[in-house]
DSSP file (Angstrom, degrees, kcal/mol; ACC not computed):
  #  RESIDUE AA STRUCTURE BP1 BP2  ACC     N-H-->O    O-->H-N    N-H-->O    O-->H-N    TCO  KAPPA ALPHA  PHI   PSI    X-CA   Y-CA   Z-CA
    1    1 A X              0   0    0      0, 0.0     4,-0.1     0, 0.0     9,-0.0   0.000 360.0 360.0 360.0 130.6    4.2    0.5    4.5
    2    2 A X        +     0   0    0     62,-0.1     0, 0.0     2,-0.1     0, 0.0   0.591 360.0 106.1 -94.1 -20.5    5.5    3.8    5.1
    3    3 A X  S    S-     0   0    0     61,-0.1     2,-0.7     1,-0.1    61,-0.0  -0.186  79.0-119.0 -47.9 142.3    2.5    5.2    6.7
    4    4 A X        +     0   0    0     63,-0.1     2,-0.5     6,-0.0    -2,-0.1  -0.850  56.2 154.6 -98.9 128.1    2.9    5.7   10.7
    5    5 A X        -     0   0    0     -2,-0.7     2,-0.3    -4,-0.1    62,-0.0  -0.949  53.6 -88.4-147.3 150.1   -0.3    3.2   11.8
    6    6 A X    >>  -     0   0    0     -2,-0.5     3,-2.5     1,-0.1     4,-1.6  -0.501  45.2-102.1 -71.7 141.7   -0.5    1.6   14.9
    7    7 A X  H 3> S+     0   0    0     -2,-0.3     4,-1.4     1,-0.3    -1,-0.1   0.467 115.8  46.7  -2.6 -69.1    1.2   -2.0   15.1
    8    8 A X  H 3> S+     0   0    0     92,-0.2     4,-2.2     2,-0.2    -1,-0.3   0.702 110.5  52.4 -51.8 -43.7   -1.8   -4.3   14.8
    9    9 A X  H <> S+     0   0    0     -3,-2.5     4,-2.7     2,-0.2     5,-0.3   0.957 113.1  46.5 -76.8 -51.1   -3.3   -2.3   11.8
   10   10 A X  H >X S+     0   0    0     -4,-1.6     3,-1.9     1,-0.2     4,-0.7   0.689 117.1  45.4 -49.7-100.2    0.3   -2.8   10.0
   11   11 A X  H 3X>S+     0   0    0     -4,-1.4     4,-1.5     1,-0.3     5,-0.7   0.589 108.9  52.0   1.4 -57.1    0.3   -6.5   11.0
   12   12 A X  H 3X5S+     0   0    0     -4,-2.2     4,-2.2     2,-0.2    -1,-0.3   0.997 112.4  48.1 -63.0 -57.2   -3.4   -7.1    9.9
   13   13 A X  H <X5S+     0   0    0     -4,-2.7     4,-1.9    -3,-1.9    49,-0.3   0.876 115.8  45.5 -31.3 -53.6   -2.3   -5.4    6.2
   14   14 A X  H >X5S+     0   0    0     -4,-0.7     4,-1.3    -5,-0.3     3,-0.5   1.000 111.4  54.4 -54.3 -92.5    0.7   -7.8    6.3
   15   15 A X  H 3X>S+     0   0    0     -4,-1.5     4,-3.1     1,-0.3     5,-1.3   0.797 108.5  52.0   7.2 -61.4   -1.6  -10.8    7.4
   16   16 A X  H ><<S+     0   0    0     -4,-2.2     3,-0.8    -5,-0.7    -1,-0.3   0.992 109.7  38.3 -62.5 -72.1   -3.6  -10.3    4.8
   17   17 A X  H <<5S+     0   0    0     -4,-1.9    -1,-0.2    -3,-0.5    -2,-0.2   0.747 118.3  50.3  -7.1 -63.3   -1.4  -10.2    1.8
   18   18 A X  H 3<5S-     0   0    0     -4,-1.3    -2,-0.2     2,-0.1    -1,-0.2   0.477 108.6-130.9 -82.6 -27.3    0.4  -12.6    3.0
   19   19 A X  T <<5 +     0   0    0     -4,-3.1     2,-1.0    -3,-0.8    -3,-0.3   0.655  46.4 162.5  74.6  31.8   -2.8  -14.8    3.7
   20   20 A X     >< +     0   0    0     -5,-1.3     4,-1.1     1,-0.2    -1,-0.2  -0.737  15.7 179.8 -72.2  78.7   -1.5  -15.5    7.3
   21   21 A X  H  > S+     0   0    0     -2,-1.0     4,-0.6     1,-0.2    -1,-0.2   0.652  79.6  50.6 -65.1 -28.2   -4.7  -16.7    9.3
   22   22 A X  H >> S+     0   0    0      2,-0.2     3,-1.0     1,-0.2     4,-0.8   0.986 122.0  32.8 -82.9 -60.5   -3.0  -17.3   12.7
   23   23 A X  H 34 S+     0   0    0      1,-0.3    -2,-0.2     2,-0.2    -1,-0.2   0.666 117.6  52.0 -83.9 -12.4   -1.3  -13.6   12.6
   24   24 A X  H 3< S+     0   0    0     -4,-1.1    -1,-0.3     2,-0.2    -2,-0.2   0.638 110.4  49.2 -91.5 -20.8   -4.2  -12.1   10.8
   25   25 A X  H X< S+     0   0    0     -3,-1.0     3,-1.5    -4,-0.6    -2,-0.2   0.983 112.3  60.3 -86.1 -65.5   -6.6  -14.0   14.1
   26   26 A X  T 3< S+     0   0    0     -4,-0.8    -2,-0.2     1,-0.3    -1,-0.2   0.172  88.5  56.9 -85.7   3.9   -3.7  -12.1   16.5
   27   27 A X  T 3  S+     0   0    0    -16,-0.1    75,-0.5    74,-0.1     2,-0.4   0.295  97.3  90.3-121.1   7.3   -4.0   -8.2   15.8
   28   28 A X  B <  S-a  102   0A   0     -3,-1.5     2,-0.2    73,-0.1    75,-0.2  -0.853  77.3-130.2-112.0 154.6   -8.0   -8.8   17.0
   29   29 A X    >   -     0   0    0     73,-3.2     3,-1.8    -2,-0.4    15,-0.2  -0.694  32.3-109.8 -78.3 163.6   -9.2   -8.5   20.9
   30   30 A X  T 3  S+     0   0    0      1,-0.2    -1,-0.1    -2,-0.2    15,-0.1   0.361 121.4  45.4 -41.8 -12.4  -11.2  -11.4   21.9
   31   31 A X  T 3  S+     0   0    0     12,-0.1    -1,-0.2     2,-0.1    -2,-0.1   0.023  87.9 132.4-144.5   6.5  -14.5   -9.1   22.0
   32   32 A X    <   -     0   0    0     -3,-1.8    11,-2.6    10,-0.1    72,-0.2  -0.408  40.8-151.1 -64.9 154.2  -13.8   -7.2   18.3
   33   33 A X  E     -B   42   0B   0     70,-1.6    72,-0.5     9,-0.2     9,-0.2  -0.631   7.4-158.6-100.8 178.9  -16.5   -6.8   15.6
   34   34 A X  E     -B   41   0B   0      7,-0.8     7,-0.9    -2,-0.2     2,-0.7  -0.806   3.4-169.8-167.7  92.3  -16.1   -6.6   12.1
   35   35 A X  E     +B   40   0B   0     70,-2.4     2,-0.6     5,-0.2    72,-0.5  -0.599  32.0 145.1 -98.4 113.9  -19.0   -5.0   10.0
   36   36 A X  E >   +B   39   0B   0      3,-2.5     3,-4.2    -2,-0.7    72,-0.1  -0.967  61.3  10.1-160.9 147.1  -18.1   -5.8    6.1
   37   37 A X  T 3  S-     0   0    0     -2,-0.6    -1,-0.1    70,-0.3     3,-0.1   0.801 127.0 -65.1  57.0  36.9  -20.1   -6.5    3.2
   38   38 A X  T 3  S+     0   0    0      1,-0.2    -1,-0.2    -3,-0.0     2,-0.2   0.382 117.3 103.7  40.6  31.2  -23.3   -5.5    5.1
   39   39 A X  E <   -B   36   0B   0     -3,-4.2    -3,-2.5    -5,-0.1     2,-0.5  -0.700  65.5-129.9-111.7 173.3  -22.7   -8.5    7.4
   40   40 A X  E     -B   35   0B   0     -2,-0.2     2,-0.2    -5,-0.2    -5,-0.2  -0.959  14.8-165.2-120.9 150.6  -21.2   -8.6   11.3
   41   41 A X  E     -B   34   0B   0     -7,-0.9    -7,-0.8    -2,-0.5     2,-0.3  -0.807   1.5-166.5-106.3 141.8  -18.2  -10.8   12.8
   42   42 A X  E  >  +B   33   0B   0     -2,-0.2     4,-1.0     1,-0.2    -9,-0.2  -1.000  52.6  22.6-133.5 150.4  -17.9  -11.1   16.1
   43   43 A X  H  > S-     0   0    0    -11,-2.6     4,-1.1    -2,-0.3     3,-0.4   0.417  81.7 -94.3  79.1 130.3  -14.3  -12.7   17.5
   44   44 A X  H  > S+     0   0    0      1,-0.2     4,-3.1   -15,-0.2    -1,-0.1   0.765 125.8  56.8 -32.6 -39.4  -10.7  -13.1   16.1
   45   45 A X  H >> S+     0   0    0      2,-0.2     4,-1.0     1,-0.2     3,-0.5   0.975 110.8  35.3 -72.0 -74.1  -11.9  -16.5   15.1
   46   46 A X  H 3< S+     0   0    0     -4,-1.0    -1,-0.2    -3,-0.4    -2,-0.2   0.423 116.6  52.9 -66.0  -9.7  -14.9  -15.6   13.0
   47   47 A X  H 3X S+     0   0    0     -4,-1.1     4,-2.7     3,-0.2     3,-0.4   0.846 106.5  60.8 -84.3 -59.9  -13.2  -12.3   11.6
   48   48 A X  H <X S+     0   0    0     -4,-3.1     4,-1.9    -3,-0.5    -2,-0.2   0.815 110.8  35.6 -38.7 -61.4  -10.3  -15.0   10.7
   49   49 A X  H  X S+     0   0    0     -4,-1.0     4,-1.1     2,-0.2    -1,-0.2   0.441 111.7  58.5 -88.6 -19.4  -12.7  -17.1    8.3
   50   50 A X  H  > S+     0   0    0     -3,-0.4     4,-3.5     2,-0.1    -2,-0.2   0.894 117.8  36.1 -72.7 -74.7  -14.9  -14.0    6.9
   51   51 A X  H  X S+     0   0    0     -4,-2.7     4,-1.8     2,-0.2     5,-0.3   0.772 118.8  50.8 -61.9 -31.2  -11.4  -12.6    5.6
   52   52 A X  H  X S+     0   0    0     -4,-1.9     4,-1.3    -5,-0.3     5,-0.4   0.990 118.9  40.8 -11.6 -91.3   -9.9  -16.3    4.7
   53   53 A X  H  X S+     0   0    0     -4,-1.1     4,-0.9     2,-0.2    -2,-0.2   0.854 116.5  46.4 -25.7 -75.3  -12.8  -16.7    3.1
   54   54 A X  H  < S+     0   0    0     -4,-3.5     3,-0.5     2,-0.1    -2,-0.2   0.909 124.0  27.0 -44.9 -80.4  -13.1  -13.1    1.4
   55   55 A X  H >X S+     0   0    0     -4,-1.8     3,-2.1     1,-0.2     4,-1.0   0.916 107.6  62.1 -86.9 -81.4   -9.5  -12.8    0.1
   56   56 A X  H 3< S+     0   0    0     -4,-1.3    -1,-0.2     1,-0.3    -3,-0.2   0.414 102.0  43.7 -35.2 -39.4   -7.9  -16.4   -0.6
   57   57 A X  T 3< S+     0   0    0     -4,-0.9    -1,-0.3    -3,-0.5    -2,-0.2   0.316 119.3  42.7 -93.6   4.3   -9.8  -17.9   -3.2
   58   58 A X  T <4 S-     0   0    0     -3,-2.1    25,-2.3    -4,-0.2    -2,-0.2   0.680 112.3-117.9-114.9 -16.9  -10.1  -14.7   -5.3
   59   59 A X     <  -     0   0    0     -4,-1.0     2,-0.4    23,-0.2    -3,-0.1   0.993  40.5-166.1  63.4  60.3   -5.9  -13.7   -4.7
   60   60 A X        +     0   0    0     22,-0.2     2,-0.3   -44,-0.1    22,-0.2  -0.779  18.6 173.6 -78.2 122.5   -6.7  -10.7   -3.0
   61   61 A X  E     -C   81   0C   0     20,-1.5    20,-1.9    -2,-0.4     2,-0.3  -0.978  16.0-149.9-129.2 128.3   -3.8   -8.3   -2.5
   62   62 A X  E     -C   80   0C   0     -2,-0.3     2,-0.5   -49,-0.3    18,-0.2  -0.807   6.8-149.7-123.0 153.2   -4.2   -4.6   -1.0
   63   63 A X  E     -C   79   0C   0     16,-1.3    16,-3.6    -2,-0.3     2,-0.1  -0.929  15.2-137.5-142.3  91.0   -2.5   -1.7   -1.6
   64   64 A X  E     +C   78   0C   0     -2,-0.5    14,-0.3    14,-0.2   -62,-0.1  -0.219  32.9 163.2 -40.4 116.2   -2.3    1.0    1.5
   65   65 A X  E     +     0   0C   0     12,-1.1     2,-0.2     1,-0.3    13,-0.2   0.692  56.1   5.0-109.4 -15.7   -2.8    4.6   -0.1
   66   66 A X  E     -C   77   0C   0     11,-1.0    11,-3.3     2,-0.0     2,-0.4  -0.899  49.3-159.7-173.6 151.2   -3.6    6.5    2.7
   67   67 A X  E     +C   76   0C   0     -2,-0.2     9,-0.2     9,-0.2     2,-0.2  -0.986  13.4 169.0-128.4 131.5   -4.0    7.0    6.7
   68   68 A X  E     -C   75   0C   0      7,-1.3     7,-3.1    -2,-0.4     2,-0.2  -0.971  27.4-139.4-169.7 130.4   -5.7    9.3    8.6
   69   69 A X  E     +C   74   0C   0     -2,-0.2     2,-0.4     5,-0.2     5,-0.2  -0.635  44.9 153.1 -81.6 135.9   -6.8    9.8   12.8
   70   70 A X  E >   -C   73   0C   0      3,-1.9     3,-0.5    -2,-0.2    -2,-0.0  -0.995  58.0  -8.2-150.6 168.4  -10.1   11.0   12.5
   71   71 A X  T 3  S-     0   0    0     -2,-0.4     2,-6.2     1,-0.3     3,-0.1   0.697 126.6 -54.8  -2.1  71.1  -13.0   10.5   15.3
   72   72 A X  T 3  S+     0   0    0     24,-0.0    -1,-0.3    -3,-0.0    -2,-0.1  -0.211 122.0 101.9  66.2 -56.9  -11.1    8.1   17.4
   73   73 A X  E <  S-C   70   0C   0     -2,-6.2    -3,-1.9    -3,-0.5     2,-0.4   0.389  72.6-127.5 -61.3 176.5  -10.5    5.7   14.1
   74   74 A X  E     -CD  69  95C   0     21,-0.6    21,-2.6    -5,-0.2     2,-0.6  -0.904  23.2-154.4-131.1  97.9   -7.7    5.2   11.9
   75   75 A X  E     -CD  68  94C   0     -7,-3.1    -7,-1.3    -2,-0.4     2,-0.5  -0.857  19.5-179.6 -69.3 112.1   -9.4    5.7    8.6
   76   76 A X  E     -CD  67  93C   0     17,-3.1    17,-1.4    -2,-0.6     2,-0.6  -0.953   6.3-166.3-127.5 123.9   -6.8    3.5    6.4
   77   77 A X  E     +CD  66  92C   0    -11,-3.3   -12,-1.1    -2,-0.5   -11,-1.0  -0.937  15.0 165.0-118.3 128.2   -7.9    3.5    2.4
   78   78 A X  E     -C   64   0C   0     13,-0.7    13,-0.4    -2,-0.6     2,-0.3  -0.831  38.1-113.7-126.6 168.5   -6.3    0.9    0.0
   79   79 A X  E     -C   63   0C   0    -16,-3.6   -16,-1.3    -2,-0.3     2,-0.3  -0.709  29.2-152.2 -84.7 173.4   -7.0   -0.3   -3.2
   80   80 A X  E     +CE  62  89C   0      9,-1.1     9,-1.8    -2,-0.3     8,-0.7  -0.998  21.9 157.5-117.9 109.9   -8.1   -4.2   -3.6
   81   81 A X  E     +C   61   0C   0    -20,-1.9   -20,-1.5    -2,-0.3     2,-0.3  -0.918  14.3 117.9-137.5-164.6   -7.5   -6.4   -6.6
   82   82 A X  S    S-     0   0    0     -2,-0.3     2,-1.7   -22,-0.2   -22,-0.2  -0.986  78.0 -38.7 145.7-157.9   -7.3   -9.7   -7.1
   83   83 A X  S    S+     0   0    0    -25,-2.3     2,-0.4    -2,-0.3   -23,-0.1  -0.412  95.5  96.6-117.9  75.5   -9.6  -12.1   -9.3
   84   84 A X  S    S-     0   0    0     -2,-1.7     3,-0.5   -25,-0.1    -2,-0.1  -0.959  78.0 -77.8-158.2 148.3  -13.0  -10.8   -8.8
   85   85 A X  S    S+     0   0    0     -2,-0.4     3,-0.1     1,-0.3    -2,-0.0   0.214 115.2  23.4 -38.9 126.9  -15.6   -8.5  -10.5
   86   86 A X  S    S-     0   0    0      1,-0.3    -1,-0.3     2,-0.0     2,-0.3   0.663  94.6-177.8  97.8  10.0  -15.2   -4.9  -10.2
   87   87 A X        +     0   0    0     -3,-0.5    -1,-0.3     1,-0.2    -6,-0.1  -0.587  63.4  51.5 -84.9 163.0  -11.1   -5.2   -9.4
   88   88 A X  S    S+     0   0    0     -8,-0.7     2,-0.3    -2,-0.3    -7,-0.2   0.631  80.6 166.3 -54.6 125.2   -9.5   -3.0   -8.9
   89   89 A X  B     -E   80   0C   0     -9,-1.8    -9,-1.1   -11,-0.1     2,-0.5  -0.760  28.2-138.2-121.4 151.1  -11.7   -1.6   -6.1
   90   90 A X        -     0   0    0     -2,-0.3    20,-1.2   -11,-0.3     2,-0.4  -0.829  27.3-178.9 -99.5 134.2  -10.9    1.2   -3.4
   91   91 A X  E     - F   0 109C   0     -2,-0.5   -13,-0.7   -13,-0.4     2,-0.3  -0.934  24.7-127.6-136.1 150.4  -12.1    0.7    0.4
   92   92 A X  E     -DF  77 108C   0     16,-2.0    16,-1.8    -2,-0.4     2,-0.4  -0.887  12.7-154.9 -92.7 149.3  -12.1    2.5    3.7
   93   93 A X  E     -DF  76 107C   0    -17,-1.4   -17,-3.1    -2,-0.3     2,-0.8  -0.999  11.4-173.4-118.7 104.7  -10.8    0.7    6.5
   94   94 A X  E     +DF  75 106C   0     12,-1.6    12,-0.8    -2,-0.4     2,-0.3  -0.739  17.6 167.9 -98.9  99.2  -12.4    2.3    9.7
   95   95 A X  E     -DF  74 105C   0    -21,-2.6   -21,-0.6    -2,-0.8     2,-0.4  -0.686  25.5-160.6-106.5 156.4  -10.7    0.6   12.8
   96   96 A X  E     - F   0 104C   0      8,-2.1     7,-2.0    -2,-0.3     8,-1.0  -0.904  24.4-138.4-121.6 162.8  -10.8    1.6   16.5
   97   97 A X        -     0   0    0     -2,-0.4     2,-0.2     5,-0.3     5,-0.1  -0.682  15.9-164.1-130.2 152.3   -7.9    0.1   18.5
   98   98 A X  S >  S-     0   0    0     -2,-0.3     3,-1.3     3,-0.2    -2,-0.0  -0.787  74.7 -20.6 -79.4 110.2   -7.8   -1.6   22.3
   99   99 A X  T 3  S-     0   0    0      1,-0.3     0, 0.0    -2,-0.2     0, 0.0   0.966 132.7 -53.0  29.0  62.3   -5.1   -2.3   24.6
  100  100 A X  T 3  S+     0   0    0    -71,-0.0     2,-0.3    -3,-0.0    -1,-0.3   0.763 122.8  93.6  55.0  32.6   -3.2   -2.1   21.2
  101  101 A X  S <  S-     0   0    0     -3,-1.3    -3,-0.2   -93,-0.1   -72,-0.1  -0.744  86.4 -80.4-151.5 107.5   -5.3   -4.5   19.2
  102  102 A X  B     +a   28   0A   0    -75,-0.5   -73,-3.2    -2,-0.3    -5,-0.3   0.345  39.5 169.2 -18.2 114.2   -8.3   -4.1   16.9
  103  103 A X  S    S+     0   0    0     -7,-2.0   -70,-1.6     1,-0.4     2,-0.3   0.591  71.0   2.6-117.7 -23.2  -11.5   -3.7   18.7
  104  104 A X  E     +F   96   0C   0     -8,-1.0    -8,-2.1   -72,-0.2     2,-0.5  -0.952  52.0 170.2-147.6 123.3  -13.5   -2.6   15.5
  105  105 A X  E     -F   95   0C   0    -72,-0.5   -70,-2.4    -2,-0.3     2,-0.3  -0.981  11.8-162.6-150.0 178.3  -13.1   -2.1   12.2
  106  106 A X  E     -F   94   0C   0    -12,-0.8   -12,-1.6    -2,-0.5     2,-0.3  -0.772  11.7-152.2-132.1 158.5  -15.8   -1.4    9.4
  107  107 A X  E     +F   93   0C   0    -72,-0.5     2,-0.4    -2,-0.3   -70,-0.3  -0.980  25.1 157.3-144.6 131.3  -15.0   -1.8    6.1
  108  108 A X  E     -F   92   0C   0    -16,-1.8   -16,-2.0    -2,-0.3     4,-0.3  -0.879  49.8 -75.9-166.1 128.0  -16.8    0.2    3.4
  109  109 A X  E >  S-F   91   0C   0     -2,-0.4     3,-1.3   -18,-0.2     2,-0.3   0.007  73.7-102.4 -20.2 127.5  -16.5    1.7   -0.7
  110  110 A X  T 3  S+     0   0    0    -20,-1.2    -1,-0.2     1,-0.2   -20,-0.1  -0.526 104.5  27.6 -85.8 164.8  -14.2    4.3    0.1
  111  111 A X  T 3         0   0    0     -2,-0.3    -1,-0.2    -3,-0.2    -2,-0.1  -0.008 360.0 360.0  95.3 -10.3  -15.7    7.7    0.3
  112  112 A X    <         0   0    0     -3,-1.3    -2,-0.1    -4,-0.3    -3,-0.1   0.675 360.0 360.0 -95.4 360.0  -19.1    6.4    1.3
């Protein structure tokens, strides 16, 4: 990624890709949420097994396109494809950061 994004958010991108549950677990605080798909996560651990879950069995790979500080967030939008209806799809990534580690992030059709 060439985008400047704070550590945790690169690392979670990486994670992800990569399908790396452990480091994907490790860029959340103990007390983050996670609002996607018009459900809530709460904990590294349950954030860990929603995106597991989400990503692995369909061969999800995302593709950063842009980054932007806006109201406290790091809006980060990338595209999604992988083997499921509607690929390739574009998302927003809204995260809010803590003692350098993801305390929030929202997930949502980008633009919406």
């Amino acid at each position: 990624m060439n985008l400047q994004l704070p550590e945790a958010i690169e690392t979670f991108f990486q994670a992800s890709n990569s399908y790396d549950s452990n480091l994907l677990a490790k860029c959340f605080a103990e007390d983050a949420i996670l609002y996607d798909e018009g459900l809530v996560y709460h904990g590294p651990t349950a954030i860990k097994a929603h995106i597991v879950e989400a990503n692995n069995d369909l061969l999800v790979k995302t593709d950063v396109t842009n980054a932007v500080d806006k109201n406290k967030e790091t809006v980060v939008t990338a595209t999604l494809s992988g083997n499921f209806n509607g690929s390739p799809v574009a998302l927003d990534y809204y995260f809010t950061m803590k003692d350098q580690k993801i305390a929030t992030l929202r997930i949502v059709l980008a633009g919406e």
